[in-house]
C-alpha atoms as one frame of an Amber mdcrd trajectory, in Angstrom:
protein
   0.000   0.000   0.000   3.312   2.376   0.905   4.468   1.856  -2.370   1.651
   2.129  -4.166   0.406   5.325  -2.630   4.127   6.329  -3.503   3.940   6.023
  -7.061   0.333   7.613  -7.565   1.716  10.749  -5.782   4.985  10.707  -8.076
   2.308  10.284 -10.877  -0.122  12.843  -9.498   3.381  14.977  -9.420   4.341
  14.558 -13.216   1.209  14.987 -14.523   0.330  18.586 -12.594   4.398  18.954
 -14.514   2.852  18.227 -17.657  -0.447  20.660 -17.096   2.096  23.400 -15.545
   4.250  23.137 -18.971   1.271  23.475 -21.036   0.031  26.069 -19.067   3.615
  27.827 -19.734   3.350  27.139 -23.820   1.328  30.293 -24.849   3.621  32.737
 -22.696   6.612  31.959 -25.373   4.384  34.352 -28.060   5.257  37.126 -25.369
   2.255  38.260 -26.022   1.297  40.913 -22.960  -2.384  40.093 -23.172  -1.661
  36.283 -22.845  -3.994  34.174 -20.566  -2.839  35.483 -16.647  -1.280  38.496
 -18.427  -5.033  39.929 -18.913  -5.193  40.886 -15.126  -1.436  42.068 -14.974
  -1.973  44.727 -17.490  -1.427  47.247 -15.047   2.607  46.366 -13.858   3.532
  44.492 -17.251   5.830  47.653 -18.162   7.805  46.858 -14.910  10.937  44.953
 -16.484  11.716  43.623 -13.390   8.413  41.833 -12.791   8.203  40.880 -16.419
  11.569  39.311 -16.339  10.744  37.726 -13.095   7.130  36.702 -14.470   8.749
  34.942 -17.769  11.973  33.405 -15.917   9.418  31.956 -13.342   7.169  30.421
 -15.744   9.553  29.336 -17.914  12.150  27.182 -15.578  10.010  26.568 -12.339
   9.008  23.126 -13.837  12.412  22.011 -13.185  12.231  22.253  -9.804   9.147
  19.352  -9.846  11.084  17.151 -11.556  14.240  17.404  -9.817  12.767  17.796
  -6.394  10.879  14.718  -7.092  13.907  13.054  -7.158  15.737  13.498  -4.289
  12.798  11.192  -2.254  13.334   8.153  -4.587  14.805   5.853  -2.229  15.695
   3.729  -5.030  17.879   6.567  -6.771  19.629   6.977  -3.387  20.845   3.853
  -2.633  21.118   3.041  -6.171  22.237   6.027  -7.813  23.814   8.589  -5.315
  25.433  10.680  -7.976  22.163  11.632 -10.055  20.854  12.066  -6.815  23.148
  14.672  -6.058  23.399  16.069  -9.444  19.743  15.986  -9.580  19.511  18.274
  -5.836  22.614  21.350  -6.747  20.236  21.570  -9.584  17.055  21.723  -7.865
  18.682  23.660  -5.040  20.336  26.114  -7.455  16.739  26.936  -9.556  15.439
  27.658  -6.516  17.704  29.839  -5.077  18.903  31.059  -8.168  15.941  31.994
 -10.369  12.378  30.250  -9.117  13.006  31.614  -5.776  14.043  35.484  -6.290
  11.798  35.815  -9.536   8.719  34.303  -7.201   9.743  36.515  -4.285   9.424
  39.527  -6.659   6.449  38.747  -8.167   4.626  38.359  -4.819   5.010  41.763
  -3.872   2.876  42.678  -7.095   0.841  39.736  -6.933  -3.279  40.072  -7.320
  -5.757  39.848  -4.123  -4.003  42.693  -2.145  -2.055  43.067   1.066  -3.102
  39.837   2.541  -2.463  37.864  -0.619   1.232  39.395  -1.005   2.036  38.846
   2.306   1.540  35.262   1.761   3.450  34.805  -1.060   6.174  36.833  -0.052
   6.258  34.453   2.872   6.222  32.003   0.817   9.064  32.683  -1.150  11.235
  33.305   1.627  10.337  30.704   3.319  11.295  28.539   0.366  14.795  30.265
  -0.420  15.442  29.588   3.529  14.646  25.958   3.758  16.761  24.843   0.283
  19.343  26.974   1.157  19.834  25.421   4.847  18.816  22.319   2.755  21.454
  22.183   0.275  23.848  23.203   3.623  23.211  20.308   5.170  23.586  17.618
   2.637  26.796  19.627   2.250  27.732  18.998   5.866  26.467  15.632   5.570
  23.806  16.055   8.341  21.478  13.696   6.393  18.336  13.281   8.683  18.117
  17.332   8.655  18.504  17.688   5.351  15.768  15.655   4.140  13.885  17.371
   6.908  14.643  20.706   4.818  14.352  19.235   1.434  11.367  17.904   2.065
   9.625  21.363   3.795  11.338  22.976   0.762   9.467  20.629  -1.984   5.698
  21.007   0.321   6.526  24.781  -0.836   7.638  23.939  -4.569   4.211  22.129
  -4.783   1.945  25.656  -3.877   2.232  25.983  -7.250   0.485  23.021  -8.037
  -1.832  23.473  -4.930  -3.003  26.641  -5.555  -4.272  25.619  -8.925  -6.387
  22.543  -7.123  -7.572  24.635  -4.798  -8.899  27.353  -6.970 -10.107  24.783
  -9.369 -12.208  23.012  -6.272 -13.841  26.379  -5.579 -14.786  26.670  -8.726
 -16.308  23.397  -9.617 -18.293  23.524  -5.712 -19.496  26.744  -6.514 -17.857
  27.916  -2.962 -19.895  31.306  -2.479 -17.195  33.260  -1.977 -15.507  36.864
  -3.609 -13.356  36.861  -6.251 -11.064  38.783  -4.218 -11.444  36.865  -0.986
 -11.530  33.484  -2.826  -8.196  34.656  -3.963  -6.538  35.746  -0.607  -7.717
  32.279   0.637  -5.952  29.768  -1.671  -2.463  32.237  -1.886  -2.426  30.823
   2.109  -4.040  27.720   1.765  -1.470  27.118  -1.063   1.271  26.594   1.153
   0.474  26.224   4.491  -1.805  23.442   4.385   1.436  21.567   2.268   3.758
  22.725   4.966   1.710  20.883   7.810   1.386  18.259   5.725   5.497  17.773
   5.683   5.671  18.280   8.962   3.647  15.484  10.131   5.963  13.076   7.923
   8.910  14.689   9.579   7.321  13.573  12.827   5.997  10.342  11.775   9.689
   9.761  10.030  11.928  11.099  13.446   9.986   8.532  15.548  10.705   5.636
  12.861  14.450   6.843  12.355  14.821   8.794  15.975  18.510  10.735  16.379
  21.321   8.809  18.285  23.194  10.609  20.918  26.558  10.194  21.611
């Protein structure tokens, strides 16, 4: 049942990829008035957020692949080196490009204050935890590095929450603003995730508990 429950998430995972990347497709016209571009109308002359917008869009799929990775237990044991090839790269998109071009983005994004105070959360909060991350796999403190790594990917995958959310409001006809609606899934996005990870942390420290010297 582990196992199998394993492998429908990791499928669950690369599909929402797959929607994400076709989701990404019409941006490479450019075209300002593009999809999500109609309600950005307003900041799209900012280069910075347009170059943030586009690099963000564009690259932040590699993070879901790569992240993915670094929980096969299979390609650690198996495969160390992809697994560590496969983790400088998702640790450098992040912290890199995804990261910084998310982090500016959220302090323009829709749904006011309250929205880009979540997302600016956010995207500190998921520089912070691949950067101490990567600095422990570097140290070779393993238990707290998956701890990070796996905190860090529960934030890669707002992206994919948000869009479930949103979606599940739509289809239940949740009676709620467009506006408020909004404010709701930007923190639902990634704090629901984050408890989530936390609870396998737990679950995981009891199972493989720290020895003291």
């Amino acid at each position: 049942m582990k196992k199998g429950g394993i492998t429908l998430f990791a499928a669950g995972i690369l599909f929402a990829t797959w929607l994400l990347i076709r989701l990404s497709i019409p941006y490479l016209s450019f075209d300002p008035y593009t999809d999500f571009l109609m309600t950005k109308q307003r900041i799209y002359h900012i280069l910075h957020w347009r170059f943030s917008f586009y690099v963000h869009v564009f690259i932040s799929f590699i993070v879901m692949i790569t992240g993915l990775l670094q929980f096969s237990w299979y390609l650690i044991k198996k495969y160390p080196g992809l697994h560590r090839r496969s983790g400088t790269i998702y640790a450098g998109v992040v912290l890199f490009f995804s990261g910084p071009s998310g982090l500016v983005m959220a302090f323009y994004a829709n749904g006011g204050l309250p929205a880009r105070t979540s997302f600016v959360i956010l995207a500190l909060l998921w520089l912070y935890t691949t950067a101490m991350g990567w600095y422990y796999g570097r140290q070779h403190q393993w238990l707290p590095h998956g701890a990070m790594m796996l905190r860090s990917y529960a934030l890669t995958l707002s992206a994919v929450s948000l869009r479930l959310y949103a979606y599940l409001i739509d289809i239940l006809n949740i009676p709620l603003r467009p506006r408020a609606a909004y404010i709701l899934i930007a923190w639902l996005s990634w704090t629901l995730n984050l408890v989530i990870a936390e609870l396998i942390i737990r679950k995981l420290a009891k199972i493989y508990p720290v020895k003291k010297a």
